[in-house]
TIDREN-213906 format. One line per 4 residues: number of its first residue (from 1); for each residue z, x, y of C-alpha. Coordinates in nm, 4 decimals. Example, Ala and Ser with C-alpha at 12.3 -4.5 7.8 and 13.67 -1.06 7.14 Angstrom:
REM TIDREN-213906
1	0.7800 1.2300 -0.4500 ~ 0.7140 1.3670 -0.1060 .
This chain:
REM TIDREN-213906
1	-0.2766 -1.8139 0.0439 ~ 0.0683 -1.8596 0.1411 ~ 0.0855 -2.1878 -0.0886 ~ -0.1060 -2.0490 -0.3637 .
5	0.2037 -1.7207 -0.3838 ~ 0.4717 -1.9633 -0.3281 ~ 0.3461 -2.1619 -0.6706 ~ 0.2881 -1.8276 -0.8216 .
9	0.6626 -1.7029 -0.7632 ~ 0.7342 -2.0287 -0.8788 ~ 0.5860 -2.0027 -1.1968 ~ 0.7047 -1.6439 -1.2353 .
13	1.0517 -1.7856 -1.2008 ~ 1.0553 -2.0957 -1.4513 ~ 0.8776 -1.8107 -1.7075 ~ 1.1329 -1.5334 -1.6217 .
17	1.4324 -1.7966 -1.6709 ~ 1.2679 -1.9147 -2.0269 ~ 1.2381 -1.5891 -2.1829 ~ 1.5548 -1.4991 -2.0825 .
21	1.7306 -1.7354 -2.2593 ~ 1.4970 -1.6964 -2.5633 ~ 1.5391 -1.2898 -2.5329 ~ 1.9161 -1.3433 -2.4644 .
25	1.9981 -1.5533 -2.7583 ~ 1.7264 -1.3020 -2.9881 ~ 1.9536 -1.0349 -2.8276 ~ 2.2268 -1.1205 -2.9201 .
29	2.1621 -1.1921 -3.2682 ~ 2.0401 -0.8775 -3.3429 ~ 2.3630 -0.6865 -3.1019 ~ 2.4769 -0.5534 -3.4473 .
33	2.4460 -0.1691 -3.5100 ~ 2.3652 -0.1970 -3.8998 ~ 2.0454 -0.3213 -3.7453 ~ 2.0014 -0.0417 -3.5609 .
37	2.0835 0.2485 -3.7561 ~ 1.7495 0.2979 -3.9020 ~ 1.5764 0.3777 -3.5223 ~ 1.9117 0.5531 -3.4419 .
41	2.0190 0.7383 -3.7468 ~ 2.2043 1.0133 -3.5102 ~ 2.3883 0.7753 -3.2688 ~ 2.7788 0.6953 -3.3063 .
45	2.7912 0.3762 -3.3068 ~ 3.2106 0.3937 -3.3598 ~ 3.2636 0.4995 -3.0130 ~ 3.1354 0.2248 -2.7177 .
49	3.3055 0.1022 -2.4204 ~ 3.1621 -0.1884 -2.3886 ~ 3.0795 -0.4848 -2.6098 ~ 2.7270 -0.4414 -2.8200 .
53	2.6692 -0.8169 -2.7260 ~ 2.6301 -0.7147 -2.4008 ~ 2.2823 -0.5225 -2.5061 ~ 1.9482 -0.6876 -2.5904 .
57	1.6014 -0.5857 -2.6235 ~ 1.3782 -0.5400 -2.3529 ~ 1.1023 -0.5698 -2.5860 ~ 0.9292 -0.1863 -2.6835 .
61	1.0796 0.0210 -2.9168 ~ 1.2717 0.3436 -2.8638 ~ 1.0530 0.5711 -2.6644 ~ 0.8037 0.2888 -2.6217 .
65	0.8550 0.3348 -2.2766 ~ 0.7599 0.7073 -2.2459 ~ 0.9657 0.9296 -2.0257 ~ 0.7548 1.2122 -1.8522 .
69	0.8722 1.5176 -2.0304 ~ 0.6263 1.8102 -1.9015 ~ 0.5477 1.6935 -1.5386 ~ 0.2783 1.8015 -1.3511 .
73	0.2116 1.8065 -0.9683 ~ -0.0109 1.8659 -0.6877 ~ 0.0207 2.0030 -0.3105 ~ 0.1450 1.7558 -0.0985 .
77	-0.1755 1.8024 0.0679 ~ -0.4009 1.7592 -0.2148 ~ -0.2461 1.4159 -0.2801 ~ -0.5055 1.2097 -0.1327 .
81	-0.4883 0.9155 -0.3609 ~ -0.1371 0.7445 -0.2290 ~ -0.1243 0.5255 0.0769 ~ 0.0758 0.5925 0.3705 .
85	0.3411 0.3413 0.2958 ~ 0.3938 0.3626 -0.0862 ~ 0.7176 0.3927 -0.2211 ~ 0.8449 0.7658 -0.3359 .
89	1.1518 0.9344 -0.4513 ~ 1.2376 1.2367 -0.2654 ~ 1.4465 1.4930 -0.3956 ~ 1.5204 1.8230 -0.2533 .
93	1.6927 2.0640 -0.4599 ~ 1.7826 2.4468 -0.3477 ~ 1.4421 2.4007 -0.0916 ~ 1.2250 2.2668 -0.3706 .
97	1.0951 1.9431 -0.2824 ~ 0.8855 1.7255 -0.4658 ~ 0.8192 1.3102 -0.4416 ~ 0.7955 1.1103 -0.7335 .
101	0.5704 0.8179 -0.6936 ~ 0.7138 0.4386 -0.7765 ~ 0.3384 0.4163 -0.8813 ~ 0.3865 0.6266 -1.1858 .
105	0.7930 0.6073 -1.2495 ~ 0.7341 0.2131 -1.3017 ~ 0.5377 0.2823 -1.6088 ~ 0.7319 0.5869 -1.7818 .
109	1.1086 0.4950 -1.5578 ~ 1.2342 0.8600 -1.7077 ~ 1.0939 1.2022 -1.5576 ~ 1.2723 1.5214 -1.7058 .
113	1.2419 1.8394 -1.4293 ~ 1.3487 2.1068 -1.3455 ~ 1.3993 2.1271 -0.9729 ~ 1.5427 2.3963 -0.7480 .
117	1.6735 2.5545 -1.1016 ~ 1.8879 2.2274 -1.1490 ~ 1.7549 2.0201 -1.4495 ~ 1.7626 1.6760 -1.3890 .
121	1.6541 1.3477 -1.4661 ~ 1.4510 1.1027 -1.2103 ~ 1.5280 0.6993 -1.3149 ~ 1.3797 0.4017 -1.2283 .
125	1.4108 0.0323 -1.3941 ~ 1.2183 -0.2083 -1.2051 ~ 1.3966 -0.5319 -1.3562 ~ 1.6913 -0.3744 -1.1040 .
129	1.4837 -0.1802 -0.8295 ~ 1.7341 0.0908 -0.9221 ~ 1.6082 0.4498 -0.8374 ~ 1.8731 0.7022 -0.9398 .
133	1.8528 1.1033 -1.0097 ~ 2.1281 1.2954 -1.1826 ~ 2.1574 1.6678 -1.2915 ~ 2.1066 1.6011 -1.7236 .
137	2.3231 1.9194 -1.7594 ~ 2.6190 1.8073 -2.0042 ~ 2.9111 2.0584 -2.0549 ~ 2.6991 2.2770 -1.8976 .
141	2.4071 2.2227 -2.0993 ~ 2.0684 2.0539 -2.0192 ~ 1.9311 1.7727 -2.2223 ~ 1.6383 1.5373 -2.2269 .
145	1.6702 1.1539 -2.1958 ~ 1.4417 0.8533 -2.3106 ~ 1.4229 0.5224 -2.3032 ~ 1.6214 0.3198 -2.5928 .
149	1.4018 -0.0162 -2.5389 ~ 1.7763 -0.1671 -2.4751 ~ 1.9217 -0.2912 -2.1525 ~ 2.1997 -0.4278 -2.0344 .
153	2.2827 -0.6785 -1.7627 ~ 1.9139 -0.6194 -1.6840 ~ 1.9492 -0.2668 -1.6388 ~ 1.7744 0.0133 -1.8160 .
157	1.9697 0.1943 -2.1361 ~ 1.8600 0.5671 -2.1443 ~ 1.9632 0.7959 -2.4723 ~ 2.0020 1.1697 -2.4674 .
161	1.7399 1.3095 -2.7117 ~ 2.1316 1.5939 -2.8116 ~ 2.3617 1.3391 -2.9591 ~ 2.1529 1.0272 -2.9027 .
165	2.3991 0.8219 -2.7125 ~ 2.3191 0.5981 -2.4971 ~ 2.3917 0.5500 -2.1401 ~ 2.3728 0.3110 -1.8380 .
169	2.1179 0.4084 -1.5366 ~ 2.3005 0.2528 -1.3123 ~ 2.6133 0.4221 -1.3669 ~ 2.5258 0.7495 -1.5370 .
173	2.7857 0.6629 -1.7983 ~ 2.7447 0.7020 -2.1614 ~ 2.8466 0.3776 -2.2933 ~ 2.7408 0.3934 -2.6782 .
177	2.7801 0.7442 -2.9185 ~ 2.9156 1.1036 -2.9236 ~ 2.9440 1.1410 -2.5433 ~ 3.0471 0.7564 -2.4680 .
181	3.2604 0.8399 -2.1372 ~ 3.0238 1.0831 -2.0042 ~ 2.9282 1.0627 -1.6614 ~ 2.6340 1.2905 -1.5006 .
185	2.6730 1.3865 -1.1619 ~ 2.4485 1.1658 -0.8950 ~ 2.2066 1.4115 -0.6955 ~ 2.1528 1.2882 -0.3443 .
189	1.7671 1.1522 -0.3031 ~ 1.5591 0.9006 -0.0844 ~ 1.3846 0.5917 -0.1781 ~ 1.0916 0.6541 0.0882 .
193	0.7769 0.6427 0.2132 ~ 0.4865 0.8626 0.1162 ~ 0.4397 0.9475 0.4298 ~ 0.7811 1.0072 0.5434 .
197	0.8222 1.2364 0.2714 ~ 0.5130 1.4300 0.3327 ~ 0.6059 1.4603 0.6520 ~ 0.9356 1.6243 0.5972 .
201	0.8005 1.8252 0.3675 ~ 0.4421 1.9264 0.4122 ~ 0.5153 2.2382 0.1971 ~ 0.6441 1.9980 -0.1029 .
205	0.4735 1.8451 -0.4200 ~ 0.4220 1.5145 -0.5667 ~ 0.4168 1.4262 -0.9285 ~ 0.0766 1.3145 -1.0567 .
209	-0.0039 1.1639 -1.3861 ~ -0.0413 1.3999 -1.6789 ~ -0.3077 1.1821 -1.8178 ~ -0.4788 0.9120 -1.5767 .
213	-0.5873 0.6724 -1.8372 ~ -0.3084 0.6319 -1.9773 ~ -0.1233 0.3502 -1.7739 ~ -0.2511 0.1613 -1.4374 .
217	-0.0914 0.3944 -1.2462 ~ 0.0155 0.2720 -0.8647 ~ -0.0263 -0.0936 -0.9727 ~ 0.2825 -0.3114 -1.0191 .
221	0.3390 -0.4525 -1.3804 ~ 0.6022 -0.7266 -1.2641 ~ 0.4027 -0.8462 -0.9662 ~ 0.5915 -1.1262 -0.7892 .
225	0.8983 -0.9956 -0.9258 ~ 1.1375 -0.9268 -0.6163 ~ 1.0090 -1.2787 -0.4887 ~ 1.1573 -1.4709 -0.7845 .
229	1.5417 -1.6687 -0.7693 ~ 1.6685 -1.5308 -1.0619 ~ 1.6191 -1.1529 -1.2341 ~ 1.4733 -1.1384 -1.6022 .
233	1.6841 -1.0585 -1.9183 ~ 2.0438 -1.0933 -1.7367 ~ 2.3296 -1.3149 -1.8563 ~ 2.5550 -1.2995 -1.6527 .
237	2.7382 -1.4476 -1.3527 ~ 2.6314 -1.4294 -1.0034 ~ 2.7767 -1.2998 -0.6464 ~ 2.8857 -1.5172 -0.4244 .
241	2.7518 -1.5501 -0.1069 ~ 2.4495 -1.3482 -0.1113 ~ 2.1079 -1.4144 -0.2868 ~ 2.0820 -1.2268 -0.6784 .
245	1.7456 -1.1349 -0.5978 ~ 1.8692 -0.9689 -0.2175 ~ 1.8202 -0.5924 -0.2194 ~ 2.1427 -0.4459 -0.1179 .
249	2.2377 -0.0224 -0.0251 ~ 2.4747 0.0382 -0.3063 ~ 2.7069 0.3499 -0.1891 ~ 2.9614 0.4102 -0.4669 .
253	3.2012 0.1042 -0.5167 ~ 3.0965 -0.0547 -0.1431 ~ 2.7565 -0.2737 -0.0928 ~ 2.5746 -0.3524 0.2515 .
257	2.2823 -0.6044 0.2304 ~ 1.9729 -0.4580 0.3044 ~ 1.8820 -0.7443 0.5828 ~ 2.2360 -0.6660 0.7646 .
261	2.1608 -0.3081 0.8120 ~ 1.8041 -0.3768 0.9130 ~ 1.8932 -0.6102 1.1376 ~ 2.0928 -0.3256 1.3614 .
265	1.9063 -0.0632 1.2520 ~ 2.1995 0.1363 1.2379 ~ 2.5335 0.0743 1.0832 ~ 2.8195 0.2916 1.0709 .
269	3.0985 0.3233 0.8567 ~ 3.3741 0.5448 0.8655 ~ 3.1694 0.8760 0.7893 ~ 2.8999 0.6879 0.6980 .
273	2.5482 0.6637 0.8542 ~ 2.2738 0.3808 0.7256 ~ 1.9935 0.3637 0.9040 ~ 1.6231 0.1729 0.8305 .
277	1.3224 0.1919 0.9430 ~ 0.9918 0.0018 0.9245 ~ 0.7105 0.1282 0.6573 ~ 0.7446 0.1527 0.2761 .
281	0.5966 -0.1041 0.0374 ~ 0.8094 -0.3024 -0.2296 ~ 0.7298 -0.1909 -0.5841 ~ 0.8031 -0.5167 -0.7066 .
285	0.5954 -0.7407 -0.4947 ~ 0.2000 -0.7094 -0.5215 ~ -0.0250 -0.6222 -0.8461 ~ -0.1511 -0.3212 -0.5714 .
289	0.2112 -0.1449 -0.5236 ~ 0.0281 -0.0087 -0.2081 ~ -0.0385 -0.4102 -0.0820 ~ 0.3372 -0.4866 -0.1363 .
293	0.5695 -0.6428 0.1582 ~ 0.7648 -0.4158 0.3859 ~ 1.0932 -0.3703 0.2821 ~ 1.1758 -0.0377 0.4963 .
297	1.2635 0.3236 0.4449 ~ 1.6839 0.3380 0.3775 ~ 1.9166 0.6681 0.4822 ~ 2.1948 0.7066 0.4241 .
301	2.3823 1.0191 0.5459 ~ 2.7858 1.0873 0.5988 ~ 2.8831 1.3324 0.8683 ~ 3.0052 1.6855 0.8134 .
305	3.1035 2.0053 0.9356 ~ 2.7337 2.1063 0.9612 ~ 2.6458 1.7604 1.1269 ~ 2.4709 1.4722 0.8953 .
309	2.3883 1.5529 0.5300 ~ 2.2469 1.3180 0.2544 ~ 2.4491 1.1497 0.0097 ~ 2.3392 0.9379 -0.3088 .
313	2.2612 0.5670 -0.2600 ~ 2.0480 0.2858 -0.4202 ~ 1.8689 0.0482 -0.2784 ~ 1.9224 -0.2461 -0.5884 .
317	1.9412 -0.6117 -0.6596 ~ 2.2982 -0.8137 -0.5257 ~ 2.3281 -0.9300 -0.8520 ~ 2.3159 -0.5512 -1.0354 .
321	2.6188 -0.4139 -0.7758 ~ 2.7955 -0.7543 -0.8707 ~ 2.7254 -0.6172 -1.2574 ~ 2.8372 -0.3095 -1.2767 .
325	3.0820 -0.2741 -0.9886 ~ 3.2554 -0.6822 -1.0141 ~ 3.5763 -0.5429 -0.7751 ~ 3.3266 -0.4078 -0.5558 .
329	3.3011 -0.4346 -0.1328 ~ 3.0789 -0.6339 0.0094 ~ 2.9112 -0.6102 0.3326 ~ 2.6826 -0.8904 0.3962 .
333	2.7006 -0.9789 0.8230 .
């Protein structure tokens, strides 16, 4: 068994290193906006902050990866069809909780709610493990987002259905269009277990799928994924000393490696507080999302005048921090 997944993560490898050079080179031929005018006939392609060579395709079409729009939800005790230990984001806004299952955001990556009365947007790109939520209010208004079918350095490219610019998940920064600059505010949210969640919030909801035969909801479309050397569709370079592939807690511009702060459990930093915990599948691992490794429930807290209170984090790939945030501290022992 244990021979048979090494060869398999193996061969995922050698194919994910292939077609990245093929898709890189096919993406950057075509990282010309008169090509893309026609699917983007609203978008301002004059304004950018970064270079359009950066961008490729990530193979569907605009929308092709449908964001969840008009989500629909259960009880939290009426949702008797997710294991113990699969992988959730929890948001509570204004007392309104509700979990979003890895299951489902794998397949759609982009749900639009309303939560609490805040409007915001849930994210998730597998290729980067990356599970961010913002409030979509711009100059105080809401708006809708969608996949473009772009990414960059690996990472999904979301577009606001207003103005049609697009913008980086990771960051929350419009980086193509009207509102390139932009930057939505980061909502605080943890990448947990389902039972953690339900536990903290037996009164809460979970998202279900509007339509369950539409994708193969709680299995894992890039099985063997986080077990691979090098990440798929990224052309760039590497950090140093630590592992592309090595889930790290991203906090703003500073980076602790995921096996550091489970190795003490509890690391503190300034008024910081990390802390992990045993019992929450990897999305990225098994076909079964529920059959993945254990890769541990993250918090990440920062004390207050009212005692500890959550703050954003991501729990990413080494080499997506080393992407996006290249000046960026590194805690690794």
């Amino acid at each position: 068994m244990i021979e048979t997944r090494v060869a398999a993560s193996g061969r995922v490898a050698a194919t994910c290193a292939v077609l990245a050079l093929f898709l890189a080179l096919a993406g950057a031929a075509q990282a010309n906006p008169d090509r893309w005018r026609y699917a983007w006939p609203q978008t301002d392609f004059s304004k950018t902050s970064i270079d359009f060579d950066e961008i490729m395709s990530g193979g569907p079409p605009k929308d092709g990866i449908p964001s969840i729009d008009a989500p629909e939800f259960v009880p939290v005790a009426e949702a008797g069809n997710l294991a113990a230990t699969e992988p959730v984001i929890g948001l509570v806004v204004n007392g309104d909780a509700r979990a979003y299952p890895l299951g489902i955001l794998i397949w759609h990556e982009i749900v639009n709610d309303t939560v609490g009365g805040v409007p915001v947007t849930v994210t998730y790109c597998p290729l980067c493990n990356s599970a961010v939520v913002f409030d979509r209010r711009v100059a105080g208004k809401a708006t809708e987002f969608g996949t473009t079918g772009k990414l960059r350095n690996s990472d999904l490219v979301m577009y606001d259905r207003d103005t049609e610019s697009w913008w980086q998940q990771f960051l929350g920064e419009a980086i193509v269009g009207e509102r390139t600059g932009t930057r939505l505010k980061v909502l605080p949210a943890r990448l947990e277990s389902w039972e953690r969640f339900a536990a903290r919030h037996p009164d809460g909801i979970v998202l279900v799928p509007n339509d369950r035969s539409m994708r193969r909801y709680g299995s894992n479309p890039y099985a063997g994924y986080d077990s691979t050397s090098v990440p798929f569709l990224y052309g760039g370079d590497y950090p140093d000393d630590i592992e592309p592939m090595a889930r790290v807690v991203a906090i703003e511009n500073e980076a602790w490696s995921l096996e550091l702060v489970r190795g003490k459990g509890r690391v503190e930093s300034g008024d910081l507080v990390l802390t992990w915990e045993a019992g929450q599948n990897s999305a990225l691992d098994s076909r079964r999302i529920s059959s993945g490794r254990d890769v541990g429930n993250v918090v990440v807290q920062r004390r207050g005048a009212d005692g500890l209170e959550d703050v954003p984090y991501d729990v990413t790939f080494a080499f997506v921090f080393h992407a996006f945030r290249p000046d960026g501290i590194w805690h690794i022992e």
